[in-house]
C-alpha positions as CSV (number, residue, x, y, z in Angstrom):
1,X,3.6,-29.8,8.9
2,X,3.6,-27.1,12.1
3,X,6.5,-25.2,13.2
4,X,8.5,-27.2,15.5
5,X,9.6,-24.3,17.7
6,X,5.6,-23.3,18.2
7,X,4.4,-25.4,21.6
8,X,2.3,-28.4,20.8
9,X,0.0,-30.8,22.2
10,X,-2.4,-33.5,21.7
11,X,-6.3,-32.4,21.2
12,X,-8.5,-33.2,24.2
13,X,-10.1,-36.7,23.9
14,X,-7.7,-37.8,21.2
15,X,-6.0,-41.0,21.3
16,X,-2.2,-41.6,22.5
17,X,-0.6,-41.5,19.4
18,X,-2.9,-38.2,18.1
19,X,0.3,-36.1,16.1
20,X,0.5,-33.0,18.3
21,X,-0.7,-29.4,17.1
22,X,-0.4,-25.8,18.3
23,X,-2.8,-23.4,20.2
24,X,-5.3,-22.4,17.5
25,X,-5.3,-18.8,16.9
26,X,-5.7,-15.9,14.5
27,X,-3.5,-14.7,11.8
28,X,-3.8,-10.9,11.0
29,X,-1.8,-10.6,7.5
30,X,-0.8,-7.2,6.5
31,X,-0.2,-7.0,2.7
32,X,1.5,-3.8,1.2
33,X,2.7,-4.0,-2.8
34,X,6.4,-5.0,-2.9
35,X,9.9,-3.7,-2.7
36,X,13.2,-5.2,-4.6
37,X,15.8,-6.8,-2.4
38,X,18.3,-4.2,-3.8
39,X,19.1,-1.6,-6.2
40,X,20.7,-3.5,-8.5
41,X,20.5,-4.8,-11.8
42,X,18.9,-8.2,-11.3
43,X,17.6,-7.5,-8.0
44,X,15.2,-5.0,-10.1
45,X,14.4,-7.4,-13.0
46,X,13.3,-9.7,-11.1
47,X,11.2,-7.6,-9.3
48,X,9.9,-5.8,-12.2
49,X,9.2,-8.7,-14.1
50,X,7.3,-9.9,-11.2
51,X,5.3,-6.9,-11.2
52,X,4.9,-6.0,-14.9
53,X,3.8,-9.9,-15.6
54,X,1.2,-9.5,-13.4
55,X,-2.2,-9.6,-15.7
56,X,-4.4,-7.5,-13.3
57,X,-1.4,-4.6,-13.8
58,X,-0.5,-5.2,-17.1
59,X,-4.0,-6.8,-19.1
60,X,-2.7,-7.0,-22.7
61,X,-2.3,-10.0,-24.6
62,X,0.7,-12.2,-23.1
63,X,1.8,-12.7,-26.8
64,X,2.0,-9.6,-27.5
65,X,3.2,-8.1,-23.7
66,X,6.0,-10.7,-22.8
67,X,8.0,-10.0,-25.9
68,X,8.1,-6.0,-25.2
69,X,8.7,-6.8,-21.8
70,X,11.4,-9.0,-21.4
71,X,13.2,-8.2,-24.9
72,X,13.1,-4.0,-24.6
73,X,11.5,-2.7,-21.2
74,X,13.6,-5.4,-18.8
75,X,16.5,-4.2,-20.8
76,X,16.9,-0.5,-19.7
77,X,14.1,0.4,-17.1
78,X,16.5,-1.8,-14.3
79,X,18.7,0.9,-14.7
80,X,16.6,4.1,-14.6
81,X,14.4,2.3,-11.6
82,X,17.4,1.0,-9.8
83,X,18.7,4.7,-9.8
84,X,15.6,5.9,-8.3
85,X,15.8,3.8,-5.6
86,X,19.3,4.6,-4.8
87,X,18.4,8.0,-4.2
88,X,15.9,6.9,-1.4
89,X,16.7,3.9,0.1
90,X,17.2,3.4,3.9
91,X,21.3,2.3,3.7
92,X,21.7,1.7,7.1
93,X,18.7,-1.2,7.3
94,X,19.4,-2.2,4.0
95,X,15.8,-1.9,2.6
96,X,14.0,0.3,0.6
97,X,11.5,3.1,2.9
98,X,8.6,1.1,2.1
99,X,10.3,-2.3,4.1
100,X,11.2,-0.5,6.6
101,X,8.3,1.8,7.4
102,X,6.2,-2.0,6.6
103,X,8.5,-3.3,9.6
104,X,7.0,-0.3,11.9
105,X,3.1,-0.3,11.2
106,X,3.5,-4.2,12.2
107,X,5.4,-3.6,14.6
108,X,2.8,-1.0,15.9
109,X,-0.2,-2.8,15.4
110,X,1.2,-6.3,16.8
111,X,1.5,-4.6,20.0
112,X,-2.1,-3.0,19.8
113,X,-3.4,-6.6,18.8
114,X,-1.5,-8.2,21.7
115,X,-3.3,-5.3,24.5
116,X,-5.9,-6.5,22.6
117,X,-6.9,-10.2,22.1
118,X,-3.4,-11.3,24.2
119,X,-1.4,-14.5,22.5
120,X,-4.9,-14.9,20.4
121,X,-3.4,-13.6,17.5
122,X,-0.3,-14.2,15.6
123,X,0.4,-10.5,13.7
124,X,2.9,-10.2,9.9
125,X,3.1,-8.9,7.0
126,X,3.8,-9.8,3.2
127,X,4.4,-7.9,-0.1
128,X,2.6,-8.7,-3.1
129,X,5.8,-8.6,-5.3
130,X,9.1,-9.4,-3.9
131,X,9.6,-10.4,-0.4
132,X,8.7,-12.1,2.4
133,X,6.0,-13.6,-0.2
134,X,2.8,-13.7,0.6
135,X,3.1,-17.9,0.6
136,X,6.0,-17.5,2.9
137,X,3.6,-16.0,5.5
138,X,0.8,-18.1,4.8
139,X,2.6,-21.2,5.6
140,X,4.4,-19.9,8.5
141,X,1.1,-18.8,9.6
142,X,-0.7,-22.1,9.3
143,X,2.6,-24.1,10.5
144,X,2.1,-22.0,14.0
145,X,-1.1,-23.0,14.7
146,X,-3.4,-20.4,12.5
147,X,-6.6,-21.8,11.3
148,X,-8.1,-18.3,11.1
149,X,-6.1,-15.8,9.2
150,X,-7.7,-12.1,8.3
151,X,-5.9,-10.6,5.3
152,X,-5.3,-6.9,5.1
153,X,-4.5,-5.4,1.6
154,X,-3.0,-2.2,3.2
155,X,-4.5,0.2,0.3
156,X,-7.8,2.1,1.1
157,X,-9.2,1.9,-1.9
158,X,-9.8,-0.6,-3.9
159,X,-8.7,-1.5,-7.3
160,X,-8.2,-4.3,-9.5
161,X,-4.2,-3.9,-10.0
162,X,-3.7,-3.1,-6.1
163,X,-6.2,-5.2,-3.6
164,X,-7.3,-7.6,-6.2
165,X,-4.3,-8.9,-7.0
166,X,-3.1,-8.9,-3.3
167,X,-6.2,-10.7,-2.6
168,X,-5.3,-13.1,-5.7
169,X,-2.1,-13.8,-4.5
170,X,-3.4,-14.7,-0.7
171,X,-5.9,-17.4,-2.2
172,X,-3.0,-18.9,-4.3
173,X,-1.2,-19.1,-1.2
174,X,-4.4,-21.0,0.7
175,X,-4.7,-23.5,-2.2
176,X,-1.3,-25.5,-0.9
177,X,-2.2,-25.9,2.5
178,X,-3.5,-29.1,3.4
179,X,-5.0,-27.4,6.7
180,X,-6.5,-24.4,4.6
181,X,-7.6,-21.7,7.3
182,X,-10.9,-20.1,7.2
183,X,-10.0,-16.4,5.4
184,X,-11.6,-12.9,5.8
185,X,-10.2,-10.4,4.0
186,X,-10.3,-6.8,4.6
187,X,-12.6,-3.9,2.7
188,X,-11.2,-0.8,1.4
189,X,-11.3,1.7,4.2
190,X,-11.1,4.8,1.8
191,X,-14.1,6.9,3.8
192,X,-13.4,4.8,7.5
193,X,-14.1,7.9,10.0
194,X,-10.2,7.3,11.7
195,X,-8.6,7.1,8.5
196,X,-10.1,10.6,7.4
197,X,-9.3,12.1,10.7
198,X,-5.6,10.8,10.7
199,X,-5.0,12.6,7.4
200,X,-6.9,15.7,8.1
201,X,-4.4,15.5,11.3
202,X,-1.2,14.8,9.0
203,X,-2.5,18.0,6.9
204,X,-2.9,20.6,10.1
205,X,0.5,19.2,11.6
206,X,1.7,20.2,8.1
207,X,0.3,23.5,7.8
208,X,1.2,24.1,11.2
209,X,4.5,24.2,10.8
210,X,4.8,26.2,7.1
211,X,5.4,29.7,7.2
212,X,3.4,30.7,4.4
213,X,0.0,28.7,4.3
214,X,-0.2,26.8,0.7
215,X,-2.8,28.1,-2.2
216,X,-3.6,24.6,-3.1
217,X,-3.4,21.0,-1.2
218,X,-3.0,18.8,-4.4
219,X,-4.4,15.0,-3.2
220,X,-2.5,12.8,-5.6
221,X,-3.3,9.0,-6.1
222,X,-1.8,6.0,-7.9
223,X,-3.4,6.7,-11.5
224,X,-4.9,3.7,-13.3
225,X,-6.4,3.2,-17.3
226,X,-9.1,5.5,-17.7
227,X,-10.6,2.2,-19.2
228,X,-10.6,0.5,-15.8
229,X,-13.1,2.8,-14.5
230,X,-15.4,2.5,-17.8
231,X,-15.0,-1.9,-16.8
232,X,-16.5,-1.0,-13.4
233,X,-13.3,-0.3,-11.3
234,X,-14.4,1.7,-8.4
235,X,-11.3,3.3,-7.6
236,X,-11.9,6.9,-8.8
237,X,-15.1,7.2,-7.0
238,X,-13.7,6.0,-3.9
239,X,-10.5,8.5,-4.0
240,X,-13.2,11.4,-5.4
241,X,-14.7,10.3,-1.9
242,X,-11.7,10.2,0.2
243,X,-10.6,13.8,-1.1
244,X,-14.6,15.2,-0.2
245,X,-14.5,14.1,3.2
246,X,-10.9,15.0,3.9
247,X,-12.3,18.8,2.6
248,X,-15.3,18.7,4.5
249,X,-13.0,17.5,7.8
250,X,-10.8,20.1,7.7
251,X,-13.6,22.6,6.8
252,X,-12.2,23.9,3.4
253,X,-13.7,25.5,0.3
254,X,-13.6,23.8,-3.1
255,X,-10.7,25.9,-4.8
256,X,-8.5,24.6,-1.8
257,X,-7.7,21.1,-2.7
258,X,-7.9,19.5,-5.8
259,X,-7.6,15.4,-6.8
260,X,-4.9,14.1,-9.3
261,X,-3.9,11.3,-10.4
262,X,0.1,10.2,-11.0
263,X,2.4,7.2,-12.0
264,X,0.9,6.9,-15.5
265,X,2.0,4.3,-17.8
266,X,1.9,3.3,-21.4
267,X,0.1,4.7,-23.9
268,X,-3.1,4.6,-23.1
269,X,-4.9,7.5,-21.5
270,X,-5.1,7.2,-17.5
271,X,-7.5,8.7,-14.8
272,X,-6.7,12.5,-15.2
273,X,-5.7,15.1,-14.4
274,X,-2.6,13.9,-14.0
275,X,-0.3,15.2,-11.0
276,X,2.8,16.4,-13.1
277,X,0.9,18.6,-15.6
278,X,-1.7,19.8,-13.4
279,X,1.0,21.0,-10.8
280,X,2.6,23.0,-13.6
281,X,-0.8,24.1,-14.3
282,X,-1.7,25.4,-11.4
283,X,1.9,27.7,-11.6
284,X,1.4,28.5,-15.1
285,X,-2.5,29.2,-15.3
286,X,-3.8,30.1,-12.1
287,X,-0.9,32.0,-10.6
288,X,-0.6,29.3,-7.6
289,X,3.2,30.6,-5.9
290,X,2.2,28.0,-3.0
291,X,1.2,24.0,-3.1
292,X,1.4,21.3,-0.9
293,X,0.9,17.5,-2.4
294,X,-0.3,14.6,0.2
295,X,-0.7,10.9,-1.5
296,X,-4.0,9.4,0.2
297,X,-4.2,6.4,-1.5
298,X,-0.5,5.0,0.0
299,X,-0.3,3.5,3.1
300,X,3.4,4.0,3.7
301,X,6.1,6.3,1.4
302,X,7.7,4.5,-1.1
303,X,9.0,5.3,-4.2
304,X,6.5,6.9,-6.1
305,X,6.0,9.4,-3.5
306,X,9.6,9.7,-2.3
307,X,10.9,9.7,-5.7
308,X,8.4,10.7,-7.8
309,X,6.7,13.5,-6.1
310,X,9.3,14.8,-3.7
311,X,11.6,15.2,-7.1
312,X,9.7,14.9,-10.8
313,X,6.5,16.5,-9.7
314,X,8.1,18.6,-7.5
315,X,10.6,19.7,-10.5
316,X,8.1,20.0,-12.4
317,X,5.9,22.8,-10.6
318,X,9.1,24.8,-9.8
319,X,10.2,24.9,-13.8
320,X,6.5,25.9,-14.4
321,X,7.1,28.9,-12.0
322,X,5.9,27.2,-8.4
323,X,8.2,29.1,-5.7
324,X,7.4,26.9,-2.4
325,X,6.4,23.1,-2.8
326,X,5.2,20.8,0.4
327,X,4.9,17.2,0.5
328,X,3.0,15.8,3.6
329,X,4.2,12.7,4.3
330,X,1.8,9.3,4.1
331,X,0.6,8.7,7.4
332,X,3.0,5.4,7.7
333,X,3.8,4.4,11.9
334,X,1.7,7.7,13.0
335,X,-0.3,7.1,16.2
336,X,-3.2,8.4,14.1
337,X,-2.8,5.7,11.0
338,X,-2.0,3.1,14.1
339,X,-5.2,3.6,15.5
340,X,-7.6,3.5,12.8
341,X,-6.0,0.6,11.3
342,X,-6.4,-1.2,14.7
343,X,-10.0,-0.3,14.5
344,X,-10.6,-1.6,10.9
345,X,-9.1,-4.7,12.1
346,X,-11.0,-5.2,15.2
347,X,-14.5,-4.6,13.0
348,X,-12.9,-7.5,10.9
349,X,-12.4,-9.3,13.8
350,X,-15.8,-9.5,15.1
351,X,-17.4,-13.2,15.6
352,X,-13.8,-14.9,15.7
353,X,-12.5,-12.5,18.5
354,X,-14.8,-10.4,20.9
C-alpha cells in the first residue's frame, strides 16, 4: 500500500480504474548501528538484547548464549551501560549523540542529493538495533514511490558484525514488500580518496589548535575476535590500510601514529593491541607525556568513543603516567565527511541517476 500523503497518479496507457502510484524515484538509506530510546532500565535491555542476540555479533551456540545472556548479562550490564549513556547523552533532544549527530549527516547529505538529482531521490536513515528500524524505512520508502533504494551501511570498513549484519537486516526488510525495489548496497569506503583527506583534515585542525604537538596519534578502531580475521574477515587489513594512507596523507613517520584496537569483549582474545593497555604503554614504556586518539572506523561519536575513550582509555593513560590526552573528534556533520560521503554515493548512483 503507498503513502497516502505522497501525490499519486495513474500510469500512462493504463486503464480507468488503474489503482494510482507515486513518482518513481530513488531511496538513498543511510544505516548507522543503533542507539536505545533512553537510559533506562528496559529501554537498555531491550536494546542490548537486540544487539547481543544478534548471531553475526555474538556467533556461539544459541543454547549455550541465550541462557548467559538473558539470565546473568541482561541482569546487571542495563545498569552499568545505562550509566554510561547518562553521562553523554544530548538531554535537550532527548537522544543519545549518535541520534542526533545521525539526524545532521542526513540532514546534510539530503540537501547535497536534492542540488543534486532534485525530487529524484527520497534521502533517510535507519539503525541496525533500536530505532527507526530498518523495516520502518524500507516500507516508508517503498510506500512513497521508491522502486530503487541504495543502502549505505555508514561504517568504512567492512566486517561481518557491522556492515554484514546491516546489510542482513536491509534484505529482511525487502523480503515483505510485495513491490520489492531493485537494491544496491554500498562498499566499504575505508581507502576512498575524500574520506582519507577529511580525516587527515580533522587531524591538522586538531593539532592546530594544541599547544604542545602530541608524541603519538593513536588510531583506534572497533576491536573484533582475533578469530574473525583467521575466518576471512577483512576488517584488520582494511583499518591497517586506512591508518597507512592517513600517515602517508599527512606526511608522517612510522613512530608517529600507531593502530589499536578497543571495545573488547568476552573471553576470547580480540584484534590487538588493544587501545586501553597500549595507551598505558606508551606512558609507561616509551616515555610518551603526549597522545592524541582519533576513532577512524566510526562514522559519528557515540558511546564507545564519547564514553569509552574520552573517559576509560583516557583514565587509563593518565594513571599510567600520560600528562596531556587529545581525542579528535569522528568526522560526524563536517563539510569534509559531507562531501566525501556525497561522492561515494553519487559513484553508487551511476546507471540509475546521471
Amino acid at each position: 500500500m503507498f503513502d497516502p500523503t505522497v501525490p499519486q497518479a495513474c500510469p500512462a496507457h493504463a486503464q480507468p480504474d488503474h489503482p494510482k502510484v507515486p513518482k518513481q524515484k530513488v531511496g538513498i538509506l543511510l544505516a548507522n548501528l543503533g542507539t536505545p530510546d533512553n537510559y533506562d532500565y528496559w529501554s537498555m535491555r531491550r536494546y542490548l538484547n537486540e544487539f547481543l542476540s544478534d548471531r553475526r555479533v555474538i556467533d556461539y551456540s544459541p543454547f549455550l548464549w541465550q541462557p548467559l545472556l538473558q539470565l546473568v548479562i541482561l541482569t546487571s550490564r542495563p545498569f552499568r551501560s545505562g550509566a554510561a549513556y547518562k553521562s553523554i547523552w544530548n538531554h535537550d533532544q532527548g537522544e543519545s549523540p549518535l541520534m542526533t549527530i545521525t539526524k545532521d549527516q542526513t540532514a546534510k547529505i539530503k540537501a547535497a542529493m536534492a542540488d543534486r538529482y532534485g525530487d529524484d531521490v527520497m534521502v533517510d536513515f535507519c539503525m541496525r538495533y533500536g530505532n527507526p528500524s530498518t523495516e520502518s524505512k524500507v516500507r516508508a520508502m517503498t510506500r512513497a514511490g521508491c522502486t530503487k533504494i541504495l543502502f549505505f551501511p555508514l561504517y568504512p570498513h567492512y566486517a561481518g558484525a557491522t556492515s554484514a549484519t546491516a546489510n542482513d537486516q536491509f534484505f529482511r526488510a525487502l523480503m515483505k514488500e510485495k513491490w520489492q525495489p531493485i537494491a544496491r548496497v554500498v562498499e566499504p569506503y575505508f581507502e576512498h580518496p575524500l574520506y582519507i583527506e577529511a580525516l587527515a583534515q580533522s587531524v591538522e585542525k586538531a593539532y592546530a589548535n594544541i599547544e604542545n604537538r602530541p608524541d603519538v596519534l593513536v588510531t583506534s578502531y572497533h576491536g573484533v575476535p582475533k578469530r574473525y580475521l583467521m575466518e576471512g574477515d577483512p576488517y584488520h587489513c582494511q583499518c591497517q590500510k586506512t591508518t597507512r594512507l592517513l600517515k602517508e596523507r599527512l606526511g608522517w613517520k612510522d613512530t608517529e601514529i600507531v593502530t589499536t584496537f578497543q571495545s573488547r569483549f568476552g573471553p576470547e582474545e580480540w584484534l590487538k593491541p588493544y587501545t586501553v593497555e597500549e595507551v598505558a604503554r606508551l606512558a609507561e614504556e616509551d616515555g610518551k607525556k603526549r597522545i592524541a586518539v582519533i576513532a577512524p572506523a566510526f562514522s559519528a561519536d557515540c558511546i564507545e568513543t564519547l564514553e569509552e575513550i574520552n573517559e576509560e582509555i583516557k583514565e587509563a593513560f593518565e594513571e599510567a603516567g600520560g600528562e596531556e590526552f587529545t581525542y579528535i573528534p569522528c568526522l560526524n556533520d563536517d563539510d569534509a565527511h559531507i562531501r566525501a560521503l556525497s561522492a561515494v554515493i553519487e559513484s553508487n548512483l551511476q546507471g540509475w541517476l546521471d
